[in-house]
N, C-alpha and C positions, 0 to 999 in steps of 0.2 A: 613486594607489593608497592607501588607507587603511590603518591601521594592524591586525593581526587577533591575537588571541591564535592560531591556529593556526599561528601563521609565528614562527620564533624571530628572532632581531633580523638573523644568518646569513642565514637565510632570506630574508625582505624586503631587506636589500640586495640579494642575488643576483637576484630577481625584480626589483627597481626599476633595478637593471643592464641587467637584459637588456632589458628593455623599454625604457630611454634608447636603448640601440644599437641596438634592431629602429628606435624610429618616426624614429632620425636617418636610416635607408637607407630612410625609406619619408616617404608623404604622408599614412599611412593613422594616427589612434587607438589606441592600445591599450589597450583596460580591463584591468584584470586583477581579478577577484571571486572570494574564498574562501569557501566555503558548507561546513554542514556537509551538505546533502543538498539536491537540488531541488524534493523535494515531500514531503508526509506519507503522501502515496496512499492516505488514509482512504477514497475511495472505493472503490480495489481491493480492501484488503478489506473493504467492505460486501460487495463482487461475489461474494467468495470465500466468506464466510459465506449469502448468497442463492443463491449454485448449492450448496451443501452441503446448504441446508435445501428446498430443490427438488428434488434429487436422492434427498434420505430420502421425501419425498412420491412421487414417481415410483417409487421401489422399494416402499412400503408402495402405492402404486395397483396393482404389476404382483404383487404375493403378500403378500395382506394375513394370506392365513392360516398363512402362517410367523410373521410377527411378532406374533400373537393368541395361536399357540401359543409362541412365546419368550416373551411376556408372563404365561401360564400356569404355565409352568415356574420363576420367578420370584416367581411368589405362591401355591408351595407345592401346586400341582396343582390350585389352585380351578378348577374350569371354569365360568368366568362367561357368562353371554347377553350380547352386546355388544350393547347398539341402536346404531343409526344415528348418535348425538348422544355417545354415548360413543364411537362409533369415532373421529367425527372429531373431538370433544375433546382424546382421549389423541395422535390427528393433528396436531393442531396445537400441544399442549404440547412433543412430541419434537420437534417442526420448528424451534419458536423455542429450547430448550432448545442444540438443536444450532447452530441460528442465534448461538445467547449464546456457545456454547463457541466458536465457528470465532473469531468475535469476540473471545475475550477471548487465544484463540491470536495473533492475528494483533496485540495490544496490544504483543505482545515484537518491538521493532523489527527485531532480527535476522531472526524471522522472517519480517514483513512484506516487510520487502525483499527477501529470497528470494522471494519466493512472487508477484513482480511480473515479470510477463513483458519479457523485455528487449526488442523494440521500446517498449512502455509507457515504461517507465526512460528510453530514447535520446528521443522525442519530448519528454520532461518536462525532462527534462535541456536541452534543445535551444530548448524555449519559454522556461524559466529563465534562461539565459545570454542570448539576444535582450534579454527584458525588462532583465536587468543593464547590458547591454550599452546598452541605449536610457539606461538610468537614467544611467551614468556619461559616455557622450558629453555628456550636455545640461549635466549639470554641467560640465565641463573643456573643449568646447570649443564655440566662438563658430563659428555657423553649419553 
């Protein structure tokens, strides 16, 4: 077991303890790996800022004409002609806009990890440790 700033010196002997007396009643390796997390799950929240700014789409597709008139009300009662190329402009600025903000929410780690579904979390977690797990048998033991 390597040495970690996470483990006070207490610590690591107690663990390097237990693990002497687990592998002398057994046959079996023990690794033991401290992490401060399994993954960054930078992908989840892409996922989570892509179903936010999919979902703003899908609600300005199903009543466009609410949010033309919240748009209105906001710039002072103008009642503008939208064309076509202006709707879906100002469409896709709010979509990426919101795409930016779910994103920059999701940069504050605490939230991230909240906001990752727990099977997600248990398989990462679980792929992580195998990998550690492969890593440190190869080093410490022959065969």
């Amino acid at each position: 077991m390597s040495s970690s700033s996470h483990l006070t010196a207490v610590e690591h002997r107690r663990i390097a303890d237990a693990v002497a007396r687990a592998e002398k009643a057994s046959a079996g390796e023990i690794v033991t790996v401290v992490a401060d997390r399994s993954d960054g799950y930078t992908d989840v929240a892409l996922a989570w800022s892509a179903l936010a700014a999919l979902f703003w789409l899908s609600a300005l597709a199903v009543a466009p004409g609410v949010f033309l008139q919240t748009i209105g009300r906001f710039s002072g009662g103008w009642n503008q002609d939208w064309t076509v190329a202006g709707k879906f402009t100002l469409a896709a600025v709010m979509a990426t806009a919101l795409f930016t903000g779910v994103m920059l929410l999701q940069s504050i780690p605490g939230l991230r990890f909240r906001s990752v579904p727990g099977p997600i979390k248990a398989r990462r977690v679980h792929e992580r440790a195998l990998a550690a797990f492969g890593l440190g048998v190869e080093r410490r033991t022959a065969g």
